[in-house]
C-alpha positions in Angstrom: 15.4 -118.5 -93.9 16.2 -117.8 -90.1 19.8 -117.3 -89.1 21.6 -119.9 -86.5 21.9 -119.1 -83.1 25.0 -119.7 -83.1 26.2 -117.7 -85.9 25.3 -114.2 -83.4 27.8 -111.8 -83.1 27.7 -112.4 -79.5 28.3 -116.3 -79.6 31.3 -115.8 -82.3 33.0 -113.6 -80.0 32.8 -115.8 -77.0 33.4 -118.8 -78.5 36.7 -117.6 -80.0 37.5 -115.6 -76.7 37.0 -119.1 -74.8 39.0 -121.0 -77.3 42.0 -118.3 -77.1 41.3 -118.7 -73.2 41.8 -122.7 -73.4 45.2 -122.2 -75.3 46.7 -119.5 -73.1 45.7 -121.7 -69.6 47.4 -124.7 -71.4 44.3 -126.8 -72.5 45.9 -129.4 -74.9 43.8 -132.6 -74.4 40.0 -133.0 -74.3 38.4 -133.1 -71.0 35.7 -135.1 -72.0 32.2 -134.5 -70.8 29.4 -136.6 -68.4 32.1 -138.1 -66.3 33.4 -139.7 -69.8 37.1 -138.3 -69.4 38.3 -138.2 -73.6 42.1 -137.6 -73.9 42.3 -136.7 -77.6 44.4 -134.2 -78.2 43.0 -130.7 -79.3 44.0 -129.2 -82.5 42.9 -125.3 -82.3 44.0 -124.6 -86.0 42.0 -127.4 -88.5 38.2 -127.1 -88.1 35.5 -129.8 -88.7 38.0 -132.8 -87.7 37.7 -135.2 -84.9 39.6 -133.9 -82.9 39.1 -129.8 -83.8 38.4 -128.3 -81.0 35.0 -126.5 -80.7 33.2 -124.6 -77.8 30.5 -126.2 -75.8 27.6 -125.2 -74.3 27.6 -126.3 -70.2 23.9 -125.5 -69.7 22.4 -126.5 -73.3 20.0 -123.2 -75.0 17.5 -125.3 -74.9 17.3 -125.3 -71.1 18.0 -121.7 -70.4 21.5 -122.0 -70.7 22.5 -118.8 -72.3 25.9 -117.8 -75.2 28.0 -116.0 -72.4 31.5 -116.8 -72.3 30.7 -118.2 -68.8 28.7 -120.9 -70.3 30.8 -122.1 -72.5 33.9 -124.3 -72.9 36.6 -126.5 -75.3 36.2 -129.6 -76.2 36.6 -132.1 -79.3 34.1 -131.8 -82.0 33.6 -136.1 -81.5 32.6 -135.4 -77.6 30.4 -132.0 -78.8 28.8 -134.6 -81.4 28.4 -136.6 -79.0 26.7 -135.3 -76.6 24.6 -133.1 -79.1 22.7 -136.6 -79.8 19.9 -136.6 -78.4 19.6 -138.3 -75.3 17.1 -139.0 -73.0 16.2 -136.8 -70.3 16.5 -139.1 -67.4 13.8 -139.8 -65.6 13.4 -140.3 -61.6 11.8 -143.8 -60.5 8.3 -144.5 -59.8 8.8 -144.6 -56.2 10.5 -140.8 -56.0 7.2 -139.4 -57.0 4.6 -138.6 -54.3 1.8 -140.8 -54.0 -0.6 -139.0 -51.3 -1.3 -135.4 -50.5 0.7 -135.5 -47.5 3.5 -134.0 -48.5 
């Protein structure tokens, strides 16, 4: 059976390094994410509850984005849920795509 990603070494030990970082600056409430702000308060000591708070890729894997503590941030495990769903790519409208060679 193949491991998860994020069970590396390296993503353990930025994830908690970001989650100690988050405490220290003073993050107590979730930022939310998409322009959705969220409020709930962050609890940095129970996992696997609503409002645990978990890191967050910025740039998803699956687009390139990469485990380094620069990509990464806190939120609530209901916005990280969340916006693991998977959602549709957006796509541009008919008219935004070229219709001639003359570009």
């Amino acid at each position: 059976m193949a491991t998860s990603r994020t069970g590396t070494a390296k993503y353990l030990r930025n994830s908690a390094n970001a989650k100690r970082r988050a405490q220290r600056d003073g993050l107590t409430h979730c930022p939310g994410v998409n322009d959705r702000p969220c409020g709930v308060e962050l609890d940095y000591d129970t996992p696997r509850q609503s409002n645990s708070a978990e890191t967050d890729h910025i740039l998803e894997y699956r687009f390139g984005g990469t485990d380094d503590a620069d990509n990464l941030r806190v939120i609530c495990r209901g916005c990280n849920l969340g916006r693991n769903a998977k959602e549709p790519v957006p796509v541009p409208a008919a008219d935004q795509f070229p219709t001639s060679r003359a570009w």
